[in-house]
OpenMM code with the backbone's topology and positions (N, CA, C; nanometers):
from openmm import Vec3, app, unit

residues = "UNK UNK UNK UNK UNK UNK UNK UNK UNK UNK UNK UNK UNK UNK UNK UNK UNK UNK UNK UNK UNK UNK UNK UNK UNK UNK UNK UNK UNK UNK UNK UNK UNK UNK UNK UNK UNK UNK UNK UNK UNK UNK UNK UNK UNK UNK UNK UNK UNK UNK UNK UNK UNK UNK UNK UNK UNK UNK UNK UNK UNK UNK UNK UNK UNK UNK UNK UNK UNK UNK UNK UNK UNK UNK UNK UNK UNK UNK UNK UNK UNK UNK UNK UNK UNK UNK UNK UNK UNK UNK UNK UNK UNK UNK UNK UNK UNK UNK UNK UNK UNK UNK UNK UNK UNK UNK UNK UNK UNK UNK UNK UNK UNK".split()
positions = [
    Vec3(1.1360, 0.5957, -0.4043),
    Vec3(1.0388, 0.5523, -0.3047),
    Vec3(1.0244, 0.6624, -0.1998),
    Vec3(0.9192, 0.6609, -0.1191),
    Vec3(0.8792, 0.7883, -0.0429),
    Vec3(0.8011, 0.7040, 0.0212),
    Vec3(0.8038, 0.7499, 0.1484),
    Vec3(0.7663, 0.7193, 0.2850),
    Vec3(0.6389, 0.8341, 0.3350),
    Vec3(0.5680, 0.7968, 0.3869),
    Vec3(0.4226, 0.8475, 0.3664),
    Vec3(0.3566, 0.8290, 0.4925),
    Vec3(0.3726, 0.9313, 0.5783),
    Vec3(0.3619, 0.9520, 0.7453),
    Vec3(0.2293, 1.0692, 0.7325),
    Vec3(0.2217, 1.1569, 0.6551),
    Vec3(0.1320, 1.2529, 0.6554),
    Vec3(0.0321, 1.2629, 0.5066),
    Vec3(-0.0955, 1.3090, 0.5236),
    Vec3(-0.1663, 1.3191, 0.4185),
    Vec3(-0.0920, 1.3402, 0.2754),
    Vec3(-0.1194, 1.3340, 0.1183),
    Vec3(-0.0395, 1.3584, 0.0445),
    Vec3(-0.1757, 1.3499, -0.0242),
    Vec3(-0.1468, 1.4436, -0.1736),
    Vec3(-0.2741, 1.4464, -0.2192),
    Vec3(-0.3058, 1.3475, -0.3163),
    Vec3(-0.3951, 1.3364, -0.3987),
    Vec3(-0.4176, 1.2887, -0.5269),
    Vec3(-0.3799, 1.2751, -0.6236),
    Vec3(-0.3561, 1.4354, -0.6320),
    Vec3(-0.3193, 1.4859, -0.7919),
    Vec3(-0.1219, 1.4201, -0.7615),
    Vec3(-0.1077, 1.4459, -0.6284),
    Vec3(0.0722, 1.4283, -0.6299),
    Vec3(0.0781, 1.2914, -0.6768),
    Vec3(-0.0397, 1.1656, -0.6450),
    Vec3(-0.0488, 1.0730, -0.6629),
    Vec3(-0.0544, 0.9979, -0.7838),
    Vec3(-0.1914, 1.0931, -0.8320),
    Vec3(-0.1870, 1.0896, -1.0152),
    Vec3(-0.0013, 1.0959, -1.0751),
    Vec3(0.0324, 1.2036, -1.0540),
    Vec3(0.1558, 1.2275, -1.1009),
    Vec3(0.2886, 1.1338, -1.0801),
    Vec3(0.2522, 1.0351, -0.9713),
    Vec3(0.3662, 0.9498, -0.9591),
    Vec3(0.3329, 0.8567, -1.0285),
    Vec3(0.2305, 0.8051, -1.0574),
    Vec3(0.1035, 0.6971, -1.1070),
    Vec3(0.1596, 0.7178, -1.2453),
    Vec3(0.1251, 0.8187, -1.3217),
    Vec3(0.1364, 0.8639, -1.4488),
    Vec3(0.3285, 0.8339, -1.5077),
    Vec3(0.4115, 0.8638, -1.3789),
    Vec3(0.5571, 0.8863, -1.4658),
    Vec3(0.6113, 0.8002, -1.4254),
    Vec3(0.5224, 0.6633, -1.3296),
    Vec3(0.5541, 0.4832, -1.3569),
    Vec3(0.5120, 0.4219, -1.3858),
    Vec3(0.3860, 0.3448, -1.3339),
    Vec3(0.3282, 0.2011, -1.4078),
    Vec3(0.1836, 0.3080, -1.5143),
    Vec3(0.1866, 0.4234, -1.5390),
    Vec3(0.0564, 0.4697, -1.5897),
    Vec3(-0.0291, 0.4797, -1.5251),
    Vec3(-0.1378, 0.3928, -1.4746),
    Vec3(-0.2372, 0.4161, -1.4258),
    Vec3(-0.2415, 0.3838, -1.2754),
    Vec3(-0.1650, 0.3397, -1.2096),
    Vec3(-0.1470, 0.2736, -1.0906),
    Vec3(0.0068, 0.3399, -1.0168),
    Vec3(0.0032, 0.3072, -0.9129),
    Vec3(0.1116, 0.3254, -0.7915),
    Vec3(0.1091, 0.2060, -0.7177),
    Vec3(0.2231, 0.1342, -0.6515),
    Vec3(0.2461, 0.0029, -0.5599),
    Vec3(0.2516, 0.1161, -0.4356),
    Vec3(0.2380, 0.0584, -0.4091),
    Vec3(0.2090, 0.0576, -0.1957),
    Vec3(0.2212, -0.0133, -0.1378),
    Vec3(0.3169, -0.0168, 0.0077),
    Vec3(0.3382, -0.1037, 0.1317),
    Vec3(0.2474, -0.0164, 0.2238),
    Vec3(0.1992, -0.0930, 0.2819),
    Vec3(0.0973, -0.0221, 0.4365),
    Vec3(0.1656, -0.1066, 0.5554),
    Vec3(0.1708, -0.0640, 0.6585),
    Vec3(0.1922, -0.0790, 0.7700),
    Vec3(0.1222, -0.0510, 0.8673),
    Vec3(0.0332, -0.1301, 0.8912),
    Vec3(-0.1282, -0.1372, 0.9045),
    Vec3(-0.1149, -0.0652, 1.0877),
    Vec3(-0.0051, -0.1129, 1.1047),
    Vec3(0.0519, -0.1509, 1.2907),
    Vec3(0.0752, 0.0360, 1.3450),
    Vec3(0.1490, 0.1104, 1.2279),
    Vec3(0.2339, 0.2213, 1.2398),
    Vec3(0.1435, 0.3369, 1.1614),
    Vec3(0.0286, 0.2792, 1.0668),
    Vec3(-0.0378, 0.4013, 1.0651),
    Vec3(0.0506, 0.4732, 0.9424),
    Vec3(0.1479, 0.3612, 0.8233),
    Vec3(0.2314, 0.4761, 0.7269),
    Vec3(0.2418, 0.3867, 0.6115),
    Vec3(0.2905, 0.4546, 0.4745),
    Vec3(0.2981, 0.3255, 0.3940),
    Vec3(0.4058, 0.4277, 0.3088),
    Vec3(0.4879, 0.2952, 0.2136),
    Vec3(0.5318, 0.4043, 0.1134),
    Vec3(0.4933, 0.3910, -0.0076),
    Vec3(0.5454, 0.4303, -0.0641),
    Vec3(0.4897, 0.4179, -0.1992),
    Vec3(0.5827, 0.4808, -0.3299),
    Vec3(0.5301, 0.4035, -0.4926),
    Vec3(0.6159, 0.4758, -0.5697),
    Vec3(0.7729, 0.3727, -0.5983),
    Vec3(0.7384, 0.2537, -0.5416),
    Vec3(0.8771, 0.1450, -0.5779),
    Vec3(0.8478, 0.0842, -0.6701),
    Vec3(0.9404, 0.0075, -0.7255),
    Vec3(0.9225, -0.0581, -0.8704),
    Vec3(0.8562, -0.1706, -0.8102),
    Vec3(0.9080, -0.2513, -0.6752),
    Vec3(0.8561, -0.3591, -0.6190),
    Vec3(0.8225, -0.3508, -0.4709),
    Vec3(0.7083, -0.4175, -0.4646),
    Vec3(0.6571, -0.3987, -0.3622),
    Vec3(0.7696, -0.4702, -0.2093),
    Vec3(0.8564, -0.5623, -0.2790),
    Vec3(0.9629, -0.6283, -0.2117),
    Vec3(1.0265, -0.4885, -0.1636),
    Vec3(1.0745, -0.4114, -0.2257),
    Vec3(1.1744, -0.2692, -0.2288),
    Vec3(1.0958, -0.1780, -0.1430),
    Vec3(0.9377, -0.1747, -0.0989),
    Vec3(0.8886, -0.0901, -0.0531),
    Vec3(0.8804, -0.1361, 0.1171),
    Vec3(0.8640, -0.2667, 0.1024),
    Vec3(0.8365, -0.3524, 0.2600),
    Vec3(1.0105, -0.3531, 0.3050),
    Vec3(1.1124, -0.3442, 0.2251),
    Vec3(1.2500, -0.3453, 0.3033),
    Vec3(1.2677, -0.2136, 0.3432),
    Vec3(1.2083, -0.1311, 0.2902),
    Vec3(1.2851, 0.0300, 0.3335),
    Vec3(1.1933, 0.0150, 0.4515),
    Vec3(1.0518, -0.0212, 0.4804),
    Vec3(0.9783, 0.0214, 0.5724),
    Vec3(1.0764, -0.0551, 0.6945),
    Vec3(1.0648, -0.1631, 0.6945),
    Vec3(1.1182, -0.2743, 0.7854),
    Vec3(1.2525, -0.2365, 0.8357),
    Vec3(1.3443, -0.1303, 0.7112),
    Vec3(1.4686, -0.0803, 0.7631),
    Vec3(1.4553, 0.0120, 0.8748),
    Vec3(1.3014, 0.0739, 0.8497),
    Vec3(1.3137, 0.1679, 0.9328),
    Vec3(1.2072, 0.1673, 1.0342),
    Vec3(1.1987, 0.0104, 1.1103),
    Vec3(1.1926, -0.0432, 1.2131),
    Vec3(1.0207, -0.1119, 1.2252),
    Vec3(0.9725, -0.1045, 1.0814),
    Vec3(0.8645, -0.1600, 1.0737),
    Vec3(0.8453, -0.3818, 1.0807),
    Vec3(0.7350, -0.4412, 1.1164),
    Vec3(0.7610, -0.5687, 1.1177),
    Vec3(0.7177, -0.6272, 1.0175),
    Vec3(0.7360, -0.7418, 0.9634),
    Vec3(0.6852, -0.7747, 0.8338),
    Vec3(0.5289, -0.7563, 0.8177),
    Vec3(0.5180, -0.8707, 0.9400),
    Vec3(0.3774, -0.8968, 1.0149),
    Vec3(0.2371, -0.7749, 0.9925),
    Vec3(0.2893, -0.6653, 0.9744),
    Vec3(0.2148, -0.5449, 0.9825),
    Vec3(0.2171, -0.4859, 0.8482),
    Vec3(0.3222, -0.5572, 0.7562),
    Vec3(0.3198, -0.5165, 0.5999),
    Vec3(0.1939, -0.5992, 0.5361),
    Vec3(0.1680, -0.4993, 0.4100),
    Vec3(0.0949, -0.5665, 0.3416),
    Vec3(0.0831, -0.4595, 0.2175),
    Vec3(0.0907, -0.5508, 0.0410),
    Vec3(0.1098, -0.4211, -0.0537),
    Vec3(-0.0015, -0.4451, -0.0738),
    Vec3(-0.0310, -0.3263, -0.1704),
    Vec3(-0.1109, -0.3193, -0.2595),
    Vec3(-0.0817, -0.2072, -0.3356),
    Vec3(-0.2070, -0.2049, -0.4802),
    Vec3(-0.1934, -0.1096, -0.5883),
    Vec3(-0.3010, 0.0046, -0.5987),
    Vec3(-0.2537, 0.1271, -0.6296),
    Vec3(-0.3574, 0.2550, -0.6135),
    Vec3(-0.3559, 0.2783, -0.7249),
    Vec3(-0.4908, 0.2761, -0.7508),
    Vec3(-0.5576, 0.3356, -0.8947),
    Vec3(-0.6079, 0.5015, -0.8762),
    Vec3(-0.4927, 0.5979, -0.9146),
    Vec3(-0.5549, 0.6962, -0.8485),
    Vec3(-0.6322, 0.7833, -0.9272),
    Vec3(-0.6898, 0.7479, -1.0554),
    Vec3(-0.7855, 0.7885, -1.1556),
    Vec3(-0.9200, 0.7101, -1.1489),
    Vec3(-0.9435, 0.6533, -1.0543),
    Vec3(-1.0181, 0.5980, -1.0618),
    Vec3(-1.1114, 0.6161, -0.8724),
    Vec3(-1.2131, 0.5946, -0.8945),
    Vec3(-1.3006, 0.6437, -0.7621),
    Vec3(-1.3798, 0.5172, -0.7467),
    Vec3(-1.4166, 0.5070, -0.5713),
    Vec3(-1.4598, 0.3922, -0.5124),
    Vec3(-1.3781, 0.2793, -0.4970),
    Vec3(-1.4552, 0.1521, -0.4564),
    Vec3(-1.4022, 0.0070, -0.4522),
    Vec3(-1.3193, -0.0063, -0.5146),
    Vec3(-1.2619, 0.0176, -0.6357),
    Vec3(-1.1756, -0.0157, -0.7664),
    Vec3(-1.0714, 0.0180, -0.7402),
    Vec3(-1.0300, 0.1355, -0.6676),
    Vec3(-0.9331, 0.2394, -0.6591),
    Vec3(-0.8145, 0.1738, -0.5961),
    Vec3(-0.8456, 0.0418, -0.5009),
    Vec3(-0.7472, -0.0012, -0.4293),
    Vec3(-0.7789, -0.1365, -0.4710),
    Vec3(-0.6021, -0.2262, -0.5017),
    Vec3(-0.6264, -0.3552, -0.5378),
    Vec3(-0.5281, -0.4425, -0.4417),
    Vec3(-0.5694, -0.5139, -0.3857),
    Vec3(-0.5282, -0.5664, -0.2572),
    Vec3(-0.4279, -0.7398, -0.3380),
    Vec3(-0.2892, -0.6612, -0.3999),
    Vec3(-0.2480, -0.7944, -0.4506),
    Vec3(-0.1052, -0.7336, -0.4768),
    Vec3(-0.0152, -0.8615, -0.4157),
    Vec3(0.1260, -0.8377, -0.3829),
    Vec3(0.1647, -0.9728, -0.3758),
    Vec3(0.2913, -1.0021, -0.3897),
    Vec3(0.3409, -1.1222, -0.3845),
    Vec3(0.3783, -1.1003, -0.2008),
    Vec3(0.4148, -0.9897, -0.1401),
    Vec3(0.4342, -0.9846, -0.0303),
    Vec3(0.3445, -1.0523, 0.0872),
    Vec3(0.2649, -1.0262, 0.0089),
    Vec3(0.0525, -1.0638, 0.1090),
    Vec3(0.1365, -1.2080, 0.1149),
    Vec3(0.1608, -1.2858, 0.0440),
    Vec3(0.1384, -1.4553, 0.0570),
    Vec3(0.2203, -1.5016, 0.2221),
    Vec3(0.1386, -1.5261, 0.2786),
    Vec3(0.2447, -1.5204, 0.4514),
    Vec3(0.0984, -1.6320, 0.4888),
    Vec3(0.1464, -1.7767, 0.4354),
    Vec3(0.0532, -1.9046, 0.5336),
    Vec3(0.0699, -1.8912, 0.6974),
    Vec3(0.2165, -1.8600, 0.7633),
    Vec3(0.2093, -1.8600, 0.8759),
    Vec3(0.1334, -1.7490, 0.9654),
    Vec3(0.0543, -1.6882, 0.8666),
    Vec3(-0.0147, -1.5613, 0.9009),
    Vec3(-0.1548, -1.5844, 0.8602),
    Vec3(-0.1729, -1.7663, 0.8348),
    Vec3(-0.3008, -1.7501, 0.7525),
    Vec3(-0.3592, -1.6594, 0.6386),
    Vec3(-0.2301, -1.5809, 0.5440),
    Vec3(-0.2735, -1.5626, 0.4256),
    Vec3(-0.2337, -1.6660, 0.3550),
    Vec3(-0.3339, -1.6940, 0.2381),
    Vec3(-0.2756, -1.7886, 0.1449),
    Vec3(-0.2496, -1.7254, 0.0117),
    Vec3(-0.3237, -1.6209, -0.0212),
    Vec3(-0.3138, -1.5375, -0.1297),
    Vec3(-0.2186, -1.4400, -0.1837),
    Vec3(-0.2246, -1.3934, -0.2547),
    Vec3(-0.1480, -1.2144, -0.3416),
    Vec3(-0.2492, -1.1544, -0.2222),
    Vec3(-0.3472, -1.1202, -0.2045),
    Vec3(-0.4481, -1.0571, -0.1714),
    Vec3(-0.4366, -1.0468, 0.0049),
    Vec3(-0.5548, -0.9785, 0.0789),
    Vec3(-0.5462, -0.9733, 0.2226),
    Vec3(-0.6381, -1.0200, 0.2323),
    Vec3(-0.6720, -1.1469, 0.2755),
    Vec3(-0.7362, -1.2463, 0.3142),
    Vec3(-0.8662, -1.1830, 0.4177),
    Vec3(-0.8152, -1.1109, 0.4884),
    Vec3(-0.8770, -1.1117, 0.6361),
    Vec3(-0.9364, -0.9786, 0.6295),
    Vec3(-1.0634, -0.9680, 0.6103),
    Vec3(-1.1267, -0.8059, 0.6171),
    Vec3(-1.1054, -0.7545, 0.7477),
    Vec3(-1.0540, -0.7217, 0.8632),
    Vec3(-1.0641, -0.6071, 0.9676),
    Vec3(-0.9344, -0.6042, 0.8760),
    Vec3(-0.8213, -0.6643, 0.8302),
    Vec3(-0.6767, -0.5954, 0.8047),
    Vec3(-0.6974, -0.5326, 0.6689),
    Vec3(-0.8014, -0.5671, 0.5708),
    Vec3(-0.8651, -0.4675, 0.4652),
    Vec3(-0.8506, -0.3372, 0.5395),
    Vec3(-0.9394, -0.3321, 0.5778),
    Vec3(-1.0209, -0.2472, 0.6773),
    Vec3(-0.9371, -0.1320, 0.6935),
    Vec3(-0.8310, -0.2089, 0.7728),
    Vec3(-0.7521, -0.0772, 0.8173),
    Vec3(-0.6479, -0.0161, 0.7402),
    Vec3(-0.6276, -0.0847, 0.6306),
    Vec3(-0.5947, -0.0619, 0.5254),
    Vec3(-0.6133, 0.0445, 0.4340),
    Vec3(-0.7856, 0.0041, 0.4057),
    Vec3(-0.8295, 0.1604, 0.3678),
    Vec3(-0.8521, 0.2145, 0.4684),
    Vec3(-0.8744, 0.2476, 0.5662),
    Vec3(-0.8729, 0.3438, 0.6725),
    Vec3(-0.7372, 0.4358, 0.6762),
    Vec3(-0.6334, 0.3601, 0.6811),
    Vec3(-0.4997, 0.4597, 0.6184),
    Vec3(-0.4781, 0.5130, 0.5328),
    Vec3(-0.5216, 0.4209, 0.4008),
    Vec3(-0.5234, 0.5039, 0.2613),
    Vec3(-0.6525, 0.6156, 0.2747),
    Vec3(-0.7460, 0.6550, 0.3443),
    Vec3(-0.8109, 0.7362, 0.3361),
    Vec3(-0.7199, 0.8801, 0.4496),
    Vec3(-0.6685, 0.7980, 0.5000),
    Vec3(-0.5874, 0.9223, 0.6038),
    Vec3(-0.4554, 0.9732, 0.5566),
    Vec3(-0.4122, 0.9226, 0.4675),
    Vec3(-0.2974, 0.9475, 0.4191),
    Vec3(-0.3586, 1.0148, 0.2806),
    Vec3(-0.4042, 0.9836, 0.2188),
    Vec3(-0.4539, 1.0345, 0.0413),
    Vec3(-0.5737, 1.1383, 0.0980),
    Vec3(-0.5292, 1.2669, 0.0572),
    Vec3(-0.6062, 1.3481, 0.0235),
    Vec3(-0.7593, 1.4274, -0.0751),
    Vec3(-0.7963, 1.4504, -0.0690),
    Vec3(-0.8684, 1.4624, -0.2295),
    Vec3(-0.8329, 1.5577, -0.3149),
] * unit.nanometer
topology = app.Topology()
chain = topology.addChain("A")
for resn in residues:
    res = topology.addResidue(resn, chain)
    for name in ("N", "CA", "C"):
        topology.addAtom(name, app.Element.getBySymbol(name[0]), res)
């Protein structure tokens, strides 16, 4: 797992994508802190390292990067982590578009081309 504070490119992305799930990478975002990591087997494993290192749940949220793939598609907003009723999610998914939002707004600041 790797922790992801500064831009990182594509192709590094492809390559983590490719030598785990194939076509995809899991991702925790930390919508609050502006970082996510990425590259865990479970998205559970990605939200504890963040949280170890002083992130709140509240501000987690996974999802999956399709990094062969371009546009809308590229990001899939579904985690067993997302499911938080006391947060008004009810879903795998992020319920609430501004927290989409900023979501990809990080994955565009963090992922390179």
């Amino acid at each position: 797992m790797r922790i992801i504070e500064e831009a990182i490119s594509r192709e590094e992305l492809k390559r983590m994508a490719h030598a785990g799930f194939g076509d995809m990478i899991k991702a925790v975002v930390d919508v609050e802190r502006g970082i996510m990591v990425l590259d865990g087997e479970l998205h559970a494993d990605e939200e504890a390292l963040l949280m170890e290192g002083g992130s709140r749940q509240s501000d987690l949220w996974g999802i999956n990067i399709y990094p062969d793939i371009d546009g809308p598609d590229q990001i899939e907003f579904d985690s067993m982590v997302n499911i938080r009723p006391m947060q008004g999610n009810q879903t795998r998914g992020v319920d609430d578009p501004s927290t989409r939002n900023r979501i990809l707004q990080i994955i565009k600041k963090l992922v390179s081309s």
